[in-house]
C-alpha positions, 0 to 999 in steps of 0.5 A: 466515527462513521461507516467508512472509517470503520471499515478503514479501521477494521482492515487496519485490524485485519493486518496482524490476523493476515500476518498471522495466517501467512507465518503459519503457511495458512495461505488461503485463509491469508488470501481471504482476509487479503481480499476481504481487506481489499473489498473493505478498501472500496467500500469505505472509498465508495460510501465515503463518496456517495454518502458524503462523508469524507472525512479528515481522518478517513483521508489520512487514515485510508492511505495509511491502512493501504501502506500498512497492508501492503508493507506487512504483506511484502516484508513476511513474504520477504521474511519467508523467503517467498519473495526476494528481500529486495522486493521488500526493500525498494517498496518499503524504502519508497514509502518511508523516503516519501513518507519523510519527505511528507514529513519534513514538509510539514515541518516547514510549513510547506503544503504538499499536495499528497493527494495520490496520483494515477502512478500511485493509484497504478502503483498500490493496485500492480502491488497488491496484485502482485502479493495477491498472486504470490500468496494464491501461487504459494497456496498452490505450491506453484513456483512464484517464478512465474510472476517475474514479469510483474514483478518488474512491471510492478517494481519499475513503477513503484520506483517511477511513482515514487520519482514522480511523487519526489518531483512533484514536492521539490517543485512545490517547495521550490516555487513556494519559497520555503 
């Protein structure tokens, strides 16, 4: 187990704790572990590389920590009546088609290349943007109305990265045979 496991691991943690705060309406306290979360996430990206010390774990391990927190945050705000469920929905569904496809590949002995692409690394960052400025604007008791722009931003390229990730399988199943 090395450091940036670890600190992979410790925002794995930090998930139920987030959680925890945003249900009670604690929402700077949810802020702080949100950012705390997301300071942990470069850090162990940054000393995985300079240290060399990336791992088969951390390479599964960290996406996974992203998608968890990024879940949970959208699904209790939905939960909460903050954000529309619908939000909730699409991210959530595109994760879980994506997820299965990852999946069935596998089955099929198929390598995919899941390695995150820029739409992706777009997507994850516009995402946590997004549930970062929805629990600052709910802290401040301001209307989240005001973040409709990004949310349409955010949503249309988690639909455009989740496409892209779909093709990019088929095409790979397809010239592979299997």
């Amino acid at each position: 187990m090395n450091i940036p496991n670890s600190l992979t691991i410790l925002r794995i943690l930090l998930i139920p704790v987030y959680v925890g705060f945003l249900i009670y309406e604690r929402y700077d306290q949810a802020l702080v572990i949100l950012l705390l979360a997301g300071v942990t996430d470069g850090l162990d990206g940054t000393i995985a590389r300079v240290a060399n010390q990336r791992t088969r774990l951390g390479a599964f391990l960290d996406p996974l920590a992203d998608k968890l927190l990024l879940t949970s945050g959208f699904v209790t705000l939905a939960v909460m009546h903050l954000i529309p469920s619908w939000i909730a929905i699409v991210v959530v569904s595109r994760d879980l088609i994506l997820m299965a496809g990852t999946v069935l590949a596998q089955l099929a002995d198929s390598r995919v290349d899941i390695s995150p692409t820029i739409l992706g690394k777009g997507t994850t960052l516009l995402q946590l943007a997004y549930i970062i400025l929805a629990v600052f604007l709910a802290s401040r008791q301001i209307d989240l109305g005001v973040l409709q722009p990004l949310l349409y931003v955010m949503v249309g390229l988690t639909l455009t990265s989740g496409f892209h990730y779909l093709y990019r399988g088929y095409i790979h199943v397809s010239t592979s045979g299997t």
